[in-house]
Each structure stands twice: as C-alpha cells, then as structure tokens.
ZAMARGU-4260 file (C-alpha; in steps of 0.2 Angstrom, whole numbers, plus 5000, padded with zeros to 4 digits):
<rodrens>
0) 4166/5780/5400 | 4177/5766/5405 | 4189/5758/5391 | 4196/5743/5390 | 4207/5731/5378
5) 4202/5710/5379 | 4218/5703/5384 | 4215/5687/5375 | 4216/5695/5359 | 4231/5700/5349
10) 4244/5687/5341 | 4244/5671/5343 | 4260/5663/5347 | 4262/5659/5327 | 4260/5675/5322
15) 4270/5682/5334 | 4285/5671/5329 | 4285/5675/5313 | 4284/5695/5315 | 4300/5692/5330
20) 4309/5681/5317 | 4309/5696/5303 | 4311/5709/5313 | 4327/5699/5320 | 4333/5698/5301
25) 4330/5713/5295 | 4343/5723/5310 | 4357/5712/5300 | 4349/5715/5283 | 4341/5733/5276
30) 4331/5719/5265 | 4320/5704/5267 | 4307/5697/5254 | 4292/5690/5262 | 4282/5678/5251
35) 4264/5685/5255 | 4258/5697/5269 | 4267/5692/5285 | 4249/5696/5293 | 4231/5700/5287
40) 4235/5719/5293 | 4238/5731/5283 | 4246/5744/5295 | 4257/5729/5302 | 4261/5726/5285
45) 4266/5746/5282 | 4276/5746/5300 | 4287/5730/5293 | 4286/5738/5276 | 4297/5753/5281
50) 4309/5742/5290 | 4315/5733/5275 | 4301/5720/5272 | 4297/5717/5256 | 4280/5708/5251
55) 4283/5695/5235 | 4269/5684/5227 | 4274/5669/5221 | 4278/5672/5203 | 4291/5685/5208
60) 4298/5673/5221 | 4303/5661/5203 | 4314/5679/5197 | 4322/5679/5214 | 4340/5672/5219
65) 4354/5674/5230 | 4344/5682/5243 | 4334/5678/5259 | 4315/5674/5260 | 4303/5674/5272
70) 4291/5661/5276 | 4276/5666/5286 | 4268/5657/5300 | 4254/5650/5285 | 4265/5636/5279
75) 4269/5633/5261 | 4268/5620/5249 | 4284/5608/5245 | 4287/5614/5227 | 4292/5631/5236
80) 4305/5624/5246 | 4310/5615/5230 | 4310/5632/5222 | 4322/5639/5235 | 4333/5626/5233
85) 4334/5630/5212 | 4336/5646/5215 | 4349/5646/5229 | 4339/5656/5241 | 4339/5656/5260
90) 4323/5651/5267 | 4319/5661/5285 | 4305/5649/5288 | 4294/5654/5301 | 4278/5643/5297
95) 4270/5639/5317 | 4273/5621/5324 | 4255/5618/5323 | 4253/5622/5304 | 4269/5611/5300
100) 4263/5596/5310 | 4246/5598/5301 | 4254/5599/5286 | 4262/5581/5290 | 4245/5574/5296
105) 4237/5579/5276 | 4254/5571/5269 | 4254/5555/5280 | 4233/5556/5278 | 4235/5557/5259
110) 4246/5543/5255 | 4234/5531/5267 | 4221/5537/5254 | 4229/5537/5238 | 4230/5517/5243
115) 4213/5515/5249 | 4206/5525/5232 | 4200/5538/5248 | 4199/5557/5247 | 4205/5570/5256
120) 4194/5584/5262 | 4199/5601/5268 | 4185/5613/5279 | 4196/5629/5274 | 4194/5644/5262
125) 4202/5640/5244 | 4216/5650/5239 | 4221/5654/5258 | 4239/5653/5262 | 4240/5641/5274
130) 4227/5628/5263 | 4238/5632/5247 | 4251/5624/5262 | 4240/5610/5264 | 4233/5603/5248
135) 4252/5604/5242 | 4255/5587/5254 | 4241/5581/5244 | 4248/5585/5226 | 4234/5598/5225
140) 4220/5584/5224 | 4214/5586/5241 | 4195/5594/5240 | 4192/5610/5249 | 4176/5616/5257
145) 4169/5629/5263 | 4150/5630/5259 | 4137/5619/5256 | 4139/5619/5236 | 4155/5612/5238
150) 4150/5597/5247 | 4143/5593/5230 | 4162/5589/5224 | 4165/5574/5235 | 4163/5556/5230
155) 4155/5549/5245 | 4154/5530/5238 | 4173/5532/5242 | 4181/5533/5258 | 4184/5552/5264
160) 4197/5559/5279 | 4191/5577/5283 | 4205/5589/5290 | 4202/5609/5294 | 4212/5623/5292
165) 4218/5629/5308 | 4210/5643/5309 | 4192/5641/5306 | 4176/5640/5317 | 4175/5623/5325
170) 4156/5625/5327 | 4157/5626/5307 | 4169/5612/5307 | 4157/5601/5316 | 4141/5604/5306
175) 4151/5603/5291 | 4156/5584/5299 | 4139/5579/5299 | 4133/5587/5283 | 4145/5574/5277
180) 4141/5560/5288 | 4124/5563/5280 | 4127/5562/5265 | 4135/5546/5266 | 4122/5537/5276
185) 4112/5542/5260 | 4124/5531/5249 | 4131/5518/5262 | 4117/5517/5274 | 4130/5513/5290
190) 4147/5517/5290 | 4165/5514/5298 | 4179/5525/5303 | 4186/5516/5286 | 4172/5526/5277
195) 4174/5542/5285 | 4186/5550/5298 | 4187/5566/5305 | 4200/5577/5311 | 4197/5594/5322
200) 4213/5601/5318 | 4207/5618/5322 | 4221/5629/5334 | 4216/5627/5350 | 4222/5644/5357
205) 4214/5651/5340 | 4197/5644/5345 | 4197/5644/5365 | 4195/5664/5358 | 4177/5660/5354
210) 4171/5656/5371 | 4181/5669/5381 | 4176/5684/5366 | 4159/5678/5368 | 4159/5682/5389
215) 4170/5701/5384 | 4156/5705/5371 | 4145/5703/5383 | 4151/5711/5399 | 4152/5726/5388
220) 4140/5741/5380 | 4148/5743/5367 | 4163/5734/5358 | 4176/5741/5345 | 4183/5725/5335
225) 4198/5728/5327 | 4209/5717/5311 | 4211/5719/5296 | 4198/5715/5282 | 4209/5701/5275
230) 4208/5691/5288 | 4198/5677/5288 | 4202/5674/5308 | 4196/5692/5313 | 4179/5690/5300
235) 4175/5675/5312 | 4177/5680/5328 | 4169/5699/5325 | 4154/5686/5319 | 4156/5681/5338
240) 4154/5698/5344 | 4139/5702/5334 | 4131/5687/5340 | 4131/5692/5356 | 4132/5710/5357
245) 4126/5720/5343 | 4135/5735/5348 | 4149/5728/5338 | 4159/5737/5325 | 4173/5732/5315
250) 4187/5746/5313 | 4202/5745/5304 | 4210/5757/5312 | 4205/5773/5323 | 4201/5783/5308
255) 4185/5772/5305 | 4179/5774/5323 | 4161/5786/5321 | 4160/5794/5338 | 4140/5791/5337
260) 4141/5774/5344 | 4147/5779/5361 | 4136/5785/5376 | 4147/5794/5392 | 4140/5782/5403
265) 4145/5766/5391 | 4160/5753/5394 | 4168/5748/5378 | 4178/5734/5375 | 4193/5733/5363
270) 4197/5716/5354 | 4204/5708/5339 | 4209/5696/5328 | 4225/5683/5332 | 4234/5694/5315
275) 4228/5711/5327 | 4246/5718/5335 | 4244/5725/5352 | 4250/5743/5347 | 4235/5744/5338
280) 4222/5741/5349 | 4231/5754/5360 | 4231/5765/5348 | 4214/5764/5346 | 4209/5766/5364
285) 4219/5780/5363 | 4208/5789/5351 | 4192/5784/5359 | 4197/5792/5375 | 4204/5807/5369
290) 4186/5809/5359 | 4177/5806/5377 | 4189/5821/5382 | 4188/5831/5367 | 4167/5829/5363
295) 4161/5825/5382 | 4150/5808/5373
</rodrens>
C-alpha cells in the first residue's frame, strides 16, 4: 500500500499568517485572547490552546481591557475595532490581505448603492466570521445567500451588486449569478450592468484547489479527507473528492480512520481543507501505515 499526502493542501497563506503571528506573540506573552477560533480545527485550536491562546466570543471581548487581541485571518466588522479602541485593547490583527481588500470592495460597493437605492448581495453562509466581516461594511443591510430560498429576500426591481465570500465554491457562485440574472429578466425583461453586477471574489489559491483535488482524488484508490467539521472550506472540497472518487472519507483526526476501507494493494491519498495544518495530515499517514504494518490490510 502506497501513502501519500496532496501537497496542495494544507494552509493557505491567510491562515498560515495568522497561526505565525500568535505563535510569535505568545513567546513574549504566556496570554493572548483570540476572538473566534483561530482555525476551524479543533486539535489546532487545542495545540494553540496550550500555548497561552485563549478563544473569546464576542460578548466577552465588550468585558475585556488592557490586554492584547487577536484577529484572525476572517476579518471583522468596524464596530470591533471601535470596541478595541473603548476599551484600550491592542489589536494583533492578522485578517488576510485578500479579506481586508474584499472588505473595501463591500464598503466602496455599498455606498455606490445606498445612492442608487441598489442592494448588496453576499453568496456566503450567514453568521460565518468572515461575512459577519463583510456585511459590517454594509451597516448589516447587505443580503446574504446561500440557497435558493433565500433568493426570495432580494428586490430585483432595484439594482443588485453580488459579492462572494472568499471561500466558497465558484461553480456555486456562478449558478447562483444566473439564478439571479433570471430572476431579473423576469421583472425587467433586459438588463444593464447598472441593474446587476457581479463580483467573483472567491480566493483564487482557495479555489485553484478544486481543479487540482479533483485530479489527486482520482489518481488514488482510496482517499482520507481530513479538517475539521466546522469548516465550511473542508465541507466543500471533500464534496469534491466524493464526486470523483467515492472512496472518500472524512476523518477528523486518526482516531476516526476504520481500517475496513483499505485493501493492501490500494494507494490512498491524504488531503485537506485550507484550516487543515500539515502535522496533521502526517499524523494521520502515520497511523495508516502503522495499521498496514500492524494488520497486514
């Protein structure tokens, strides 16, 4: 049985920073508060956790002063920097470059629209970190879709500027384009980039993963996806694995691995999600090798 771990997956650069920036802080300081999970892992999460990381929400962020925070590469909303200042608290801010220039696209977006009587629409998952970032530019008015009922809460006699979060699917953010575009033909028959524009602002190194997961899933019997179940990232491109080989299984960690879905003769493939750390994937190629050597599968 050959093993081997995609080298496309892991971190993305965002990620990565912000993970680098806190472990920076926290060899000067045996305490940093972090306003969310740093990372939709949950054993990244512990291995930062014992290091002096402390995970806040955002009500306990309003009893804090005095003290550092950390923001992660999600992005936040202005009022929290507004908070920080109140409450004399150093901001670590680690949001990624492409989330804050997203977040200045919304805001520029938005007051074009508040003009033009427009509306701003978000293809992102309601209560997500990074679109709680984005529909802060918009003084929470912007819409934000996912499915198709919620297409239902746009007014499409007005003029609509559609944005994505960064890391959904762009094959999702393209049907969901001409869902819309459909639905305005319907009311305005033809229709100007005045009426409707659309922005794919989808991370390109979070969505060039597609493509290159796809040929990995298929160049291999079997395929061990591994994130965390929070993460809306690693639910998407496991999707991608399934699709194409349906050998996939989603694992935690190596304690979930059932060592039933291997053959001897198999090649199984490793990957994650861009919140998957590296160690981890290692670790559970690790186990699967030891359970050729131990079991003979």
């Amino acid at each position: 049985m050959r093993v081997s771990i995609d080298k496309n997956s892991g971190y993305c650069f965002g990620v990565e920073f912000a993970i680098k920036m806190a472990e920076d802080e926290m060899e000067a300081s045996d305490k940093l508060y972090c306003l969310g999970d740093i990372v939709h892992n949950d054993m990244e999460v512990k291995r930062l956790a014992d290091k002096g990381l402390v995970i806040i929400d955002r009500e306990q962020l309003q009893e804090l002063s005095d003290c550092k925070v950390l923001i992660r590469a999600h992005g936040e909303p202005p009022e929290t920097y507004k908070m920080a200042i109140e409450n004399n608290i150093e901001l670590i801010d680690a949001s990624c470059p492409v989330v804050l220039k997203l977040q200045h696209r919304v805001k520029t977006a938005f007051d074009k629209m508040e003009k033009e009587q427009g509306q701003i629409v978000i293809y992102g998952k309601k209560g997500h970190a990074e679109v709680i970032g984005l529909t802060g530019q918009t003084l929470e008015k912007a819409i934000v879709v996912m499915e198709d009922k919620d297409l239902d809460k746009i007014d499409y006699a007005k003029p609509v500027t559609l944005f994505s979060q960064t890391t959904k699917s762009t094959k999702g953010f393209y049907e969901l384009k001409e869902k819309i575009e459909e639905r305005i033909k319907s009311v305005k028959g033809e229709f100007t980039e005045l009426d409707f524009n659309a922005n794919d602002s989808i991370c390109r190194q979070v969505s060039n993963r597609e493509p290159q997961l796809s040929k990995f899933a298929a160049d291999n019997d079997v395929i061990v996806f591994v994130s965390g179940k929070k993460s809306s990232n690693g639910k998407a491109l496991y999707q991608v694995c399934k699709s194409v080989n349906p050998k996939s299984y989603f694992v935690e960690n190596e304690n979930e691995i059932d060592p039933s879905w291997f053959d001897h003769q198999d090649t199984v493939g490793i990957c994650g999600a861009t919140s998957t750390p590296m160690w981890l994937m290692e670790q559970v190629k690790a186990h699967i090798e030891k359970l050729e050597h131990d079991f003979a599968i």
